[in-house]
C-alpha positions as CSV (number, residue, x, y, z in Angstrom):
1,X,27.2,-3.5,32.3
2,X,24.0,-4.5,31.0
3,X,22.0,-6.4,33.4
4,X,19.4,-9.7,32.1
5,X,16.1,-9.6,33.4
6,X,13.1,-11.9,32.9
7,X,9.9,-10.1,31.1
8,X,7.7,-11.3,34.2
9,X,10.0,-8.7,35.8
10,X,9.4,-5.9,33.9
11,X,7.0,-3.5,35.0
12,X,4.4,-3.4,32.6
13,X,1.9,-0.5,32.9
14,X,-1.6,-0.8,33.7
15,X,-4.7,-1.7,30.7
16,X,-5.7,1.5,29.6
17,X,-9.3,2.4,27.7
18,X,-10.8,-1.1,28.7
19,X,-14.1,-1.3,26.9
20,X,-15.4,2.2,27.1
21,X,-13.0,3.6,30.5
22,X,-12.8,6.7,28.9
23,X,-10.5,7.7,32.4
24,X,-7.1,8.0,30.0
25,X,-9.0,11.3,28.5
26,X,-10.4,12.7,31.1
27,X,-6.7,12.5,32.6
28,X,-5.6,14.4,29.6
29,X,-8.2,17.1,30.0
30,X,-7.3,17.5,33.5
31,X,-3.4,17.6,32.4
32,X,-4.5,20.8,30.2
33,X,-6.9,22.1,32.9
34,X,-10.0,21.9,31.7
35,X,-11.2,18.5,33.3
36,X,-13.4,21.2,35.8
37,X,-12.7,24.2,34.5
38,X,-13.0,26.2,31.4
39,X,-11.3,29.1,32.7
40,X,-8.9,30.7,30.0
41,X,-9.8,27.8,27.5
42,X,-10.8,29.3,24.3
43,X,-11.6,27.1,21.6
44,X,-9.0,26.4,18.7
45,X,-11.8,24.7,16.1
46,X,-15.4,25.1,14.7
47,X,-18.7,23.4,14.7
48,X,-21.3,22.0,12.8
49,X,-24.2,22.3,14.6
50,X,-26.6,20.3,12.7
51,X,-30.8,20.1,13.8
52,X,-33.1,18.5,12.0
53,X,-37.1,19.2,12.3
54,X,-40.2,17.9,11.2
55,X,-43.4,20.1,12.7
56,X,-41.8,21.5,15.1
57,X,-41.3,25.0,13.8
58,X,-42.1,26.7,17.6
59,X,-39.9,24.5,18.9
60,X,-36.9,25.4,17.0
61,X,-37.1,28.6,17.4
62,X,-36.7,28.6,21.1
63,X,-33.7,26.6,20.5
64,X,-32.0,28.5,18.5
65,X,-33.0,31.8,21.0
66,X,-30.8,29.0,23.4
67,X,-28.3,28.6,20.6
68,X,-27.9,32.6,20.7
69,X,-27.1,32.5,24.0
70,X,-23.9,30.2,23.8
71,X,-20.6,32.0,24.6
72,X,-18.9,29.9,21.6
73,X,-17.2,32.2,19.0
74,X,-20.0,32.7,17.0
75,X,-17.0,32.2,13.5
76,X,-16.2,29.3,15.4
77,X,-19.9,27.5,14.6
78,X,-22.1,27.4,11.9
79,X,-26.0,26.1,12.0
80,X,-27.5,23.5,10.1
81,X,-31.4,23.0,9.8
82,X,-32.8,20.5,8.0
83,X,-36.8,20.7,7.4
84,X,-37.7,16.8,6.7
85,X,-41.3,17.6,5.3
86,X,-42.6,20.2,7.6
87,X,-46.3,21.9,7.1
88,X,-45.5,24.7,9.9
89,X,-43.0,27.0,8.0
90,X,-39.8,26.5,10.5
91,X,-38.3,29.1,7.6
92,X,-40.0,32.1,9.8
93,X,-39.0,31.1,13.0
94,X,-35.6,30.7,11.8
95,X,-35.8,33.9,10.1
96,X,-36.8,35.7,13.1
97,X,-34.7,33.7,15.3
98,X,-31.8,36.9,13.5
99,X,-29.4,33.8,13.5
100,X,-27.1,32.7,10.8
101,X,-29.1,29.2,9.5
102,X,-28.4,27.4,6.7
103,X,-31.6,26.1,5.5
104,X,-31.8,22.6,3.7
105,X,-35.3,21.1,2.7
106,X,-35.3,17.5,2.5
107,X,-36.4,16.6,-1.1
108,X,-39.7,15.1,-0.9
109,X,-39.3,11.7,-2.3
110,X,-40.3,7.9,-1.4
111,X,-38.3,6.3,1.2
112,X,-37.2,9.3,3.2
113,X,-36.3,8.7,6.5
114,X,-34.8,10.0,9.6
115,X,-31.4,8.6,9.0
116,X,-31.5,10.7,5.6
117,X,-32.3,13.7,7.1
118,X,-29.8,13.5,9.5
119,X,-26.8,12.3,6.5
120,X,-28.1,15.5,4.8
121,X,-27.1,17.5,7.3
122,X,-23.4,15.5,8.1
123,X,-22.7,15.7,4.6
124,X,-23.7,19.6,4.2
125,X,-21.2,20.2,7.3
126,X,-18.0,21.9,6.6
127,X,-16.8,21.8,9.8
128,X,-14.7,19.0,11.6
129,X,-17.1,18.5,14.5
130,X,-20.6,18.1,14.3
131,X,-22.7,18.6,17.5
132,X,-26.4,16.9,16.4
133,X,-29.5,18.1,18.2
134,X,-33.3,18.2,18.0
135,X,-35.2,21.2,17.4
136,X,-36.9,20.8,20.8
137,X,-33.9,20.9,23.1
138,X,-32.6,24.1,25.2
139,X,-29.1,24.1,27.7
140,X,-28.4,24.9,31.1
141,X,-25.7,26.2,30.9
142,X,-24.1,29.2,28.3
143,X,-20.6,27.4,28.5
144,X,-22.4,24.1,27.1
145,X,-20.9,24.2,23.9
146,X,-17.3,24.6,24.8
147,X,-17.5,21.9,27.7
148,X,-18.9,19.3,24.9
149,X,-15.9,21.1,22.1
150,X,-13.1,20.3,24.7
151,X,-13.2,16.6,24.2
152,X,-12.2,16.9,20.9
153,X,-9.0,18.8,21.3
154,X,-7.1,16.0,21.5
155,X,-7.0,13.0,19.0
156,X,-9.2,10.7,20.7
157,X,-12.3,9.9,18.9
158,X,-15.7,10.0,20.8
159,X,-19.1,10.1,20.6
160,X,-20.3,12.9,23.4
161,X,-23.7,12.8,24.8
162,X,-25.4,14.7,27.9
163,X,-28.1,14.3,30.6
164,X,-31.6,15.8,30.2
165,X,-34.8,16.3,32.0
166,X,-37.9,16.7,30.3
167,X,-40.0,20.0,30.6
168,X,-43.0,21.2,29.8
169,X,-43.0,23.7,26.6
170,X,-46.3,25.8,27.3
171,X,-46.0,29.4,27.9
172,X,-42.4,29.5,26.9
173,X,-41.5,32.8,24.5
174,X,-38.0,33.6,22.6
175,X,-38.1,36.7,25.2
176,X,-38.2,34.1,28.2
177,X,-35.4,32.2,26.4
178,X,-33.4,35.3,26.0
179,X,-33.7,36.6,29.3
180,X,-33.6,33.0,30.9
181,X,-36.6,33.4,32.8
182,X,-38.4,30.4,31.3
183,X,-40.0,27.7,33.6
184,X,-38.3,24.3,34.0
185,X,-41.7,22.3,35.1
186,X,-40.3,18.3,34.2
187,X,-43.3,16.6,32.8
188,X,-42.3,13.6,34.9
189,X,-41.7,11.8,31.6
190,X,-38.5,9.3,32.2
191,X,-36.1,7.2,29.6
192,X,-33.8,5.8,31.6
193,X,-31.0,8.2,31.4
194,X,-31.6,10.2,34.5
195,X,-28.8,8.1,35.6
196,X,-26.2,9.9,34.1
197,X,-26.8,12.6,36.6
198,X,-27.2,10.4,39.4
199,X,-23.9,8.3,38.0
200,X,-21.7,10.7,36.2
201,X,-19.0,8.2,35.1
202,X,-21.8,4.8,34.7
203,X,-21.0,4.5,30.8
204,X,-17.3,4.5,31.5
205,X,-18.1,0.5,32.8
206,X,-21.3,0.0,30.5
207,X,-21.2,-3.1,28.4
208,X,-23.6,-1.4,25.6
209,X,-22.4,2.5,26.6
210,X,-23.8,3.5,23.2
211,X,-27.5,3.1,24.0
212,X,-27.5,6.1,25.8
213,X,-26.1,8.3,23.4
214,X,-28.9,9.6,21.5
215,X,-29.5,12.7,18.7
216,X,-31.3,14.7,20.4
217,X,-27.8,16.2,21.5
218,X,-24.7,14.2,20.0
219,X,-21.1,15.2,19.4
220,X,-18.8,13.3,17.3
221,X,-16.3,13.9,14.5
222,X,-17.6,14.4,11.2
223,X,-14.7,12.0,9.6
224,X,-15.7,9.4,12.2
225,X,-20.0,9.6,10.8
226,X,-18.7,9.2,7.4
227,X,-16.2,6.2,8.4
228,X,-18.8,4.3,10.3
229,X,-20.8,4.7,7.3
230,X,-23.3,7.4,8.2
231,X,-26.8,6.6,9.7
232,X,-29.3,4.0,8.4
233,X,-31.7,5.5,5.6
234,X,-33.7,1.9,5.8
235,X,-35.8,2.5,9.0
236,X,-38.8,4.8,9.1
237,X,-40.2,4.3,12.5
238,X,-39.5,6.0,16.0
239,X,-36.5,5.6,17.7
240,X,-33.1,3.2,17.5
241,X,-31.4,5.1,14.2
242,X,-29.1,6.8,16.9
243,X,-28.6,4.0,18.9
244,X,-27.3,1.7,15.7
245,X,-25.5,4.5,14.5
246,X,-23.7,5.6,17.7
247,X,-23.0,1.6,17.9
248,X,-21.0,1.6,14.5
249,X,-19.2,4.9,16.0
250,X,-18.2,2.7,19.1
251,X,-17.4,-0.3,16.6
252,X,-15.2,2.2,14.8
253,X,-12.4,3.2,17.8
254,X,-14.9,5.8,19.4
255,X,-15.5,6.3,23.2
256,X,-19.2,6.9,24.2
257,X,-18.4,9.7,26.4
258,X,-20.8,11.5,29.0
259,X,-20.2,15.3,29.6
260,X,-20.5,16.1,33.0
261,X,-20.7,19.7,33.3
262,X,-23.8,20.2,30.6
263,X,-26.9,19.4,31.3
264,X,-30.3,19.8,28.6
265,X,-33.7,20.6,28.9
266,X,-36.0,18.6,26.6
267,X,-38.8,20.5,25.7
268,X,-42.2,18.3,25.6
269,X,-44.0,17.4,22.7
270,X,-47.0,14.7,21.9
271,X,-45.5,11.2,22.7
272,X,-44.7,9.3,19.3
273,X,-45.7,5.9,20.7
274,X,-43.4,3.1,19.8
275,X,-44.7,0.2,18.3
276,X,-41.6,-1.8,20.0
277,X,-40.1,-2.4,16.4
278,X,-37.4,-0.5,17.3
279,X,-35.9,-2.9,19.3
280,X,-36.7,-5.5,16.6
281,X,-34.1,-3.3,14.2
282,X,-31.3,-2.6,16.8
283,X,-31.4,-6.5,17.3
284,X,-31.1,-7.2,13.8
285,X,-27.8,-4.6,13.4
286,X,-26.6,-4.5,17.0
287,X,-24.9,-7.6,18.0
288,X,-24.2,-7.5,21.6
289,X,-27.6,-6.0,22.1
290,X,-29.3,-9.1,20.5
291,X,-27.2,-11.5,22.4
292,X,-28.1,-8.9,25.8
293,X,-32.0,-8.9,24.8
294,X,-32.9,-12.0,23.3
295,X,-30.1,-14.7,24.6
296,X,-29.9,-17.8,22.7
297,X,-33.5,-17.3,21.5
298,X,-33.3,-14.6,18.6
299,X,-35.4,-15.6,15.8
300,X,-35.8,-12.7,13.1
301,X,-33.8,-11.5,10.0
302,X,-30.2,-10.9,11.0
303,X,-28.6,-7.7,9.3
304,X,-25.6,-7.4,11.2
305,X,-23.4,-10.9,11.5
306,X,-21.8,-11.4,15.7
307,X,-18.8,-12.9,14.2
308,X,-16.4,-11.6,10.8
309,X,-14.2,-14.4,9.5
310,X,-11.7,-12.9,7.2
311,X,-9.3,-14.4,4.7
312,X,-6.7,-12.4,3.0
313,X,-5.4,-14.4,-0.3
314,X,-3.2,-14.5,-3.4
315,X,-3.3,-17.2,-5.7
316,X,-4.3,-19.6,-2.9
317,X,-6.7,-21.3,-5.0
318,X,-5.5,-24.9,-4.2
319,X,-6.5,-24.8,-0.8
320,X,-9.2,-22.1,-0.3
321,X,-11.8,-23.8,-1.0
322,X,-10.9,-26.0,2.0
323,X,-10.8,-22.8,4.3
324,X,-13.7,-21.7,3.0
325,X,-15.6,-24.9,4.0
326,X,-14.4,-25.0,7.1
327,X,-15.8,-21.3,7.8
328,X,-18.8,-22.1,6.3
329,X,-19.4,-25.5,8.3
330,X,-19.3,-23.7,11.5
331,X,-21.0,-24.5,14.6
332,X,-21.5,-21.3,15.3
333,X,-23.9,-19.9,12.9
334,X,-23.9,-16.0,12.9
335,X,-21.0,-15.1,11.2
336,X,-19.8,-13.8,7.8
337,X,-16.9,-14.7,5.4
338,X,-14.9,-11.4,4.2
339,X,-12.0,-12.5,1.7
340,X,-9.9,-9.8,0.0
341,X,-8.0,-11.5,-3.1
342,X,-5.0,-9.5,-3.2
343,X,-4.1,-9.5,-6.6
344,X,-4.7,-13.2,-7.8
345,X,-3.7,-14.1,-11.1
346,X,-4.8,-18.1,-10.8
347,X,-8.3,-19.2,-10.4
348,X,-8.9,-17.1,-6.8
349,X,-11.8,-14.9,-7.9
350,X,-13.4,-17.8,-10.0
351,X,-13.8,-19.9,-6.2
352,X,-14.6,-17.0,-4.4
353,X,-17.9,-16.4,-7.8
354,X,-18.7,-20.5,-6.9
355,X,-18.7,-20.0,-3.4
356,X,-20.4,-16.7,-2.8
357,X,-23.1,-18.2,-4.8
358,X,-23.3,-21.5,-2.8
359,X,-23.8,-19.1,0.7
360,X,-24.7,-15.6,1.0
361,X,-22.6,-15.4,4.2
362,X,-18.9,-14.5,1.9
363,X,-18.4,-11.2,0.9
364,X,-14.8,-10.7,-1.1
365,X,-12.9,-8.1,-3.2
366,X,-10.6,-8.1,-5.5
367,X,-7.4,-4.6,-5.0
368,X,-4.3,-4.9,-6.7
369,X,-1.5,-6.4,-4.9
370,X,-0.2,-4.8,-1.6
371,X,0.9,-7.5,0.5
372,X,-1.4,-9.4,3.7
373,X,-1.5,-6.7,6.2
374,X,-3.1,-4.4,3.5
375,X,-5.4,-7.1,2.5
376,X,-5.9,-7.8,6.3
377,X,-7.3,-4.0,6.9
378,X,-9.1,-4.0,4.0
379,X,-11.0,-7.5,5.4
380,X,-11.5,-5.6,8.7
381,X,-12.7,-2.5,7.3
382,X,-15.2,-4.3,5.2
383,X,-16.2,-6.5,8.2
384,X,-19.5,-5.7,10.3
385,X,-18.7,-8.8,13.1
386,X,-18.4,-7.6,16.7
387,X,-15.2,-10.0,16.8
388,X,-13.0,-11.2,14.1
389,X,-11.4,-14.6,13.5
390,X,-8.3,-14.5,11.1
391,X,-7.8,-17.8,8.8
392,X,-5.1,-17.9,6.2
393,X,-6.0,-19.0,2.9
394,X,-4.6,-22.4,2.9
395,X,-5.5,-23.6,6.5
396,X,-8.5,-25.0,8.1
397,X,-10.7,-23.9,11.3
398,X,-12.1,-26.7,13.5
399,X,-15.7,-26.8,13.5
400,X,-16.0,-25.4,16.9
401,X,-13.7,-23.0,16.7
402,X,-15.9,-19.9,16.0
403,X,-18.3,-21.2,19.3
404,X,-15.8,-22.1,21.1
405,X,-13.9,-18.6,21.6
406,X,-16.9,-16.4,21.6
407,X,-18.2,-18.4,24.2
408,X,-15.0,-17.2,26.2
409,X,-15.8,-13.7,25.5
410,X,-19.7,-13.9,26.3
411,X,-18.1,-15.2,29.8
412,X,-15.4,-12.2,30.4
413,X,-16.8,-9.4,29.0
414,X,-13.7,-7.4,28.8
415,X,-11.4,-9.9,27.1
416,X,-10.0,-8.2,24.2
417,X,-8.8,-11.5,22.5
418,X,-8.8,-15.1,22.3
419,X,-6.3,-17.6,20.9
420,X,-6.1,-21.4,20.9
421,X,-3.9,-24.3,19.8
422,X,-3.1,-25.2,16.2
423,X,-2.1,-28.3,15.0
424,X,0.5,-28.1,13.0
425,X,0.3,-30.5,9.7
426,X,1.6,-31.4,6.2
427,X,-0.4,-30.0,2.8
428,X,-2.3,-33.3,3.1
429,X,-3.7,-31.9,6.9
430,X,-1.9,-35.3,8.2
431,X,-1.2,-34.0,11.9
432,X,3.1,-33.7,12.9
433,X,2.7,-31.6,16.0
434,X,0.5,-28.9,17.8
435,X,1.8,-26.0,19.4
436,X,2.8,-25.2,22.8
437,X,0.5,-25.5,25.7
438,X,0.0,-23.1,28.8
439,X,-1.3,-23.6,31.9
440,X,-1.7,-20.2,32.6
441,X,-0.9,-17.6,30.2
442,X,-0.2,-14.4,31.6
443,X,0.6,-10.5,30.2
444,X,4.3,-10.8,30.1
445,X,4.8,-14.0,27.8
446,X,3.9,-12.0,25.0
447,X,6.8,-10.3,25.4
448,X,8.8,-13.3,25.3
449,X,7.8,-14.5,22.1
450,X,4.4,-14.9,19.4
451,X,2.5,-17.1,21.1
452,X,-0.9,-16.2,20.8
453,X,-0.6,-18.1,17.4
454,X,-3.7,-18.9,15.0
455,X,-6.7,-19.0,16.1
456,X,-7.0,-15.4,16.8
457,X,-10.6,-14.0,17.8
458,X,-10.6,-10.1,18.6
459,X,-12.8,-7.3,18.7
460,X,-13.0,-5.3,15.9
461,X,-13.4,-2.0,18.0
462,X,-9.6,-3.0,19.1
463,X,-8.3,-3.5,16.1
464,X,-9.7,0.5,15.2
465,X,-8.1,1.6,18.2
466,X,-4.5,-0.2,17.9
467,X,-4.4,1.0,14.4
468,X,-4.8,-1.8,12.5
469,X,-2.5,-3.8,11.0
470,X,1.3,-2.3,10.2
471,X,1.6,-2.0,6.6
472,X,5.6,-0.9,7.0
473,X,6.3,-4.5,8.2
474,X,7.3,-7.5,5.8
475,X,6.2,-10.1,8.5
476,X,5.5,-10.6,12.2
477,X,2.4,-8.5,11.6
478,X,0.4,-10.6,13.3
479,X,2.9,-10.2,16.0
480,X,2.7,-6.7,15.8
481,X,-0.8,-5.9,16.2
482,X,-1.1,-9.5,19.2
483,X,1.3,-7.1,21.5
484,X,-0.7,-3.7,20.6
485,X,-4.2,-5.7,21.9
486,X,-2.0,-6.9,24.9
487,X,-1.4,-3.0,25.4
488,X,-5.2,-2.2,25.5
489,X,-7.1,-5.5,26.8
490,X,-6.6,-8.5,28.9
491,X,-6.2,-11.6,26.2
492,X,-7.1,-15.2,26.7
493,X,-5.8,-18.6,26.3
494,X,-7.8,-21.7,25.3
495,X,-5.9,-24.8,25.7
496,X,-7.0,-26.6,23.1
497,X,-6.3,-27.7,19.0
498,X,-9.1,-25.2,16.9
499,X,-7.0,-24.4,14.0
500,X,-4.6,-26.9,11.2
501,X,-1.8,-24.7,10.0
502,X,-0.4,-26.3,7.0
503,X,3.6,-25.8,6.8
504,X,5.0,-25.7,3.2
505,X,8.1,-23.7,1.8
506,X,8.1,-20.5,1.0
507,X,5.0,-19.2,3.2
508,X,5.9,-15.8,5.5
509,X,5.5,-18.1,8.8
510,X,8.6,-20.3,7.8
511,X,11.1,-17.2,7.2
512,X,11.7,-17.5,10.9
513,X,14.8,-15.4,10.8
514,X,12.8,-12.5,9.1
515,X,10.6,-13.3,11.4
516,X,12.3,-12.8,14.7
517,X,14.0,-9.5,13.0
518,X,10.6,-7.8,12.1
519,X,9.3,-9.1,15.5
520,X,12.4,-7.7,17.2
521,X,11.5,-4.2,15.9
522,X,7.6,-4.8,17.4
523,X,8.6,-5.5,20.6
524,X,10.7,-2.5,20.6
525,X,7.8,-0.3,19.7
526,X,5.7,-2.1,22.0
527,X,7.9,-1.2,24.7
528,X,8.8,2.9,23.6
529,X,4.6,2.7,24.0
530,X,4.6,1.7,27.5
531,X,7.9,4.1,28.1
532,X,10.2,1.1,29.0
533,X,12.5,1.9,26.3
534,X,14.4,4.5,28.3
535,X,15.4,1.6,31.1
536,X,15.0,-1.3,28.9
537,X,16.0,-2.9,26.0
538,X,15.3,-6.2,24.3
539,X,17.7,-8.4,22.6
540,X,17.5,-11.3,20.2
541,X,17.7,-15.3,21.8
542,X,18.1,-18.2,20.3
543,X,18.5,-21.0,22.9
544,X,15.4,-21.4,23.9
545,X,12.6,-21.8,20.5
546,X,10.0,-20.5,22.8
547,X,11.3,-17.6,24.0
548,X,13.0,-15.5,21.3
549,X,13.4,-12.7,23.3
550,X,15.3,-11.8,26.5
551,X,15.3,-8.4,28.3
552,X,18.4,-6.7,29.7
553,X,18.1,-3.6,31.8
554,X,20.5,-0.5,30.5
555,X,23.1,0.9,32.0
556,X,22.9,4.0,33.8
């Protein structure tokens, strides 16, 4: 006989891949045995190995001697060098370097820029991985390129870097490459990052882990670069490209991952002084490092918006221009409006022209019609917020609403989302009732039933790494993707009315016995992901309206 449990009972498995805690894949590694060990591992995939140079032409040779030197498959890797305007010839060296190069010259044209060299060289790749370096940098270690190749056996995506000390380059020659004889004299130069040697696992608990992954020797998945949308081609001065690139890697699902076991030498070279605009650009397209670096008091030209607000629709034109206002009149001020009109055939797109043209801060697009959670990942894809705020078509967001809940993030980090009280009204936005209050909302009640109603604030990066939204299900998406988060990252309740929901007939909210049936089946999933299924099962109830669900323990 079955026995009835209540869901604060059931034991619910620990947050896993908080922020960056990359712990979950270095627990896989060590479940294959090659966490500390590389013994018997033999690579199953091959590598782009992409450098790009620009006078450096000695340089690259002696990393490519280095190159030579890895015990990778050599059919397992091919190498990329791309010449951004050089006047040394890095052709000879390469040629003499007896290695296998493909050689790309960058056409000489206005408006190069790093970023472009680099994109040349991710979209000349044919491999799956590509490992990026600069011309000027030599490894420890002969094992260095399977160590950094291991993380991506798996199908977690991540963004690999390594520690470095700066040497001297004088008197170094191929021969004292090949017979590693070469002298390791640091120059004493520092940027920060010696840390990783002194704090092996520090990015796992960094806030902003992507600012130490840097090009001058970066692993990540070619599918990911082109996903995140490659690198910037807009900046031309020194430093921040890989920073705001790596960011939009992190944005994109990927971990920021520190390799343990390889460590490079960066050969010196004269100082390219920086003017300090680099920080000016990551501020402008990194979010939480504007918000870290200039708090409250950021004054310049903002590229990348902190906040997305996005609107899936279909023939909602009698009340989106209502939403719309209420996203544009905003307390909080650096955000963005992303509406997909999902196949419209009343006067949708012909708002959306009047609006977008009233403020630059909406973005829409028009796809045929494939239902809201299709039109929801489409929002989110086309989004460039750190968080997202969902609004339906034909409700309204309290003014404060945006401020309010990042306000709750800025003051917990690690929250992965935030949801509020609506008030629930009539299609005049007279107010009948507001939704149920907490006191203190915990894990386990989401199990119970959808209470984390609208508002909804969550990180995009979640929403990458849950999957996004389940296109298989006719409702209770929302649902669906609320108890994924709650898998993932600690969510937060604000106890207060930020959101009118208008009721009326025939929306997907007041099917509630679809509802309950699609969010029967997410709950189910839910718990086959935390492995509960095996001893637990969940059953429909319908005594109690704010608890649909009960749990029952099987029967052994």
């Amino acid at each position: 006989m079955s026995q009835e449990i209540m869901a604060r009972d059931l034991p619910l498995p620990p947050l896993w891949g908080v922020g960056n805690d990359y712990s979950f894949l270095q627990e896989e590694l060590s479940r294959r045995g090659t966490l500390s060990s590389l013994d018997g591992y033999k690579p199953a995939f091959a590598v782009s190995i992409v450098i790009t140079v620009h006078n450096r032409a000695h340089l690259l040779r002696l990393c490519l001697e280095s190159l030579a030197l890895q015990d990778y498959p050599q059919d397992l890797y091919e190498i990329i060098v791309v010449d951004d305007k050089s006047s040394d010839d890095p052709l000879r060296q390469i040629e003499s370097a007896g290695l296998p190069v493909r050689f790309i010259k960058a056409p000489l044209k206005a408006g190069h820029t790093e970023g472009t060299s680099r994109n040349i060289g991710i979209r000349a790749a044919i491999y799956p991985v590509i490992l990026q370096m600069d011309p000027d940098v030599l490894f420890e270690n002969r094992d260095a390129l399977r160590w950094i190749a291991r993380w991506f056996d798996g199908n977690a995506d991540v963004a690999v870097t390594v520690s470095r000390t700066f040497i001297g380059a004088e008197g170094i020659s191929p021969q004292n490459i090949r017979d590693e004889t070469y002298p390791k004299i640091p120059t004493g130069d520092h940027d920060g990052r010696e840390i990783l040697r002194r704090d092996p696992d520090i990015l796992k608990h960094r806030y902003l882990p992507y600012l130490e992954v840097l090009g001058f020797c970066m692993a990540y998945r070619r599918s990911s670069a082109f996903a995140a949308g490659l690198y910037s081609e807009s900046w031309n001065e020194y430093g921040g490209v890989d920073q705001e690139f790596a960011y939009r890697l992190y944005e994109r699902g990927a971990y920021c991952v520190h390799e343990q076991q390889v460590h490079a030498y960066h050969l010196h070279h004269p100082y390219v002084e920086r003017t300090g605009a680099h920080r000016d650009f990551m501020a402008k397209r990194i979010p939480p490092y504007r918000v870290h670096r200039y708090p409250g008091r950021y004054r310049g030209r903002i590229d990348t918006p902190r906040c997305s607000i996005y609107i899936p629709v279909r023939n909602g034109a009698q009340h989106l221009g209502e939403a719309l206002d209420s996203a544009f009149g905003q307390t909080f001020r650096d955000l963005e409006v992303v509406v997909v009109d999902d196949g419209s055939s009343d006067r949708t797109p012909e708002i959306l022209c009047r609006k977008a043209h009233e403020d630059s801060r909406l973005r829409w697009l028009q796809t045929p019609p494939q239902g809201c959670a299709s039109a929801s990942n489409t929002a989110i894809r086309h989004a460039r917020g750190e968080f997202i705020l969902q609004l339906d078509a034909d409700d309204v967001l309290h003014p404060c609403a945006a401020e309010r809940m990042i306000a709750e993030f800025d003051r917990q980090p690690w929250l992965g989302l935030v949801f509020a009280r609506l008030m629930r009204t009539n299609t005049a936005l007279v107010p009948e009732r507001p939704s149920e209050s907490f006191k203190n909302y915990r894990r386990h009640q989401t199990l119970l039933c959808m209470h984390a109603s609208a508002p909804r604030m969550w990180r995009r990066r979640l929403h990458f790494l849950v999957g996004g939204h389940d296109e298989t299900l006719t409702s209770a998406v929302d649902y669906d993707i609320v108890l994924r988060i709650s898998e993932r990252a600690p969510l937060h309740y604000l106890d207060e009315v930020l959101y009118y929901y208008r009721i009326r007939r025939g929306s997907l909210s007041s099917d509630t016995e679809r509802q309950r049936e699609n969010g029967l089946t997410a709950v189910r999933r839910s718990l086959q992901r935390m492995g509960l299924d095996t001893e637990f099962d969940v059953r429909l109830n319908l005594s109690l309206s704010n608890r649909w669900y009960s749990y029952v323990r099987k029967a052994r």
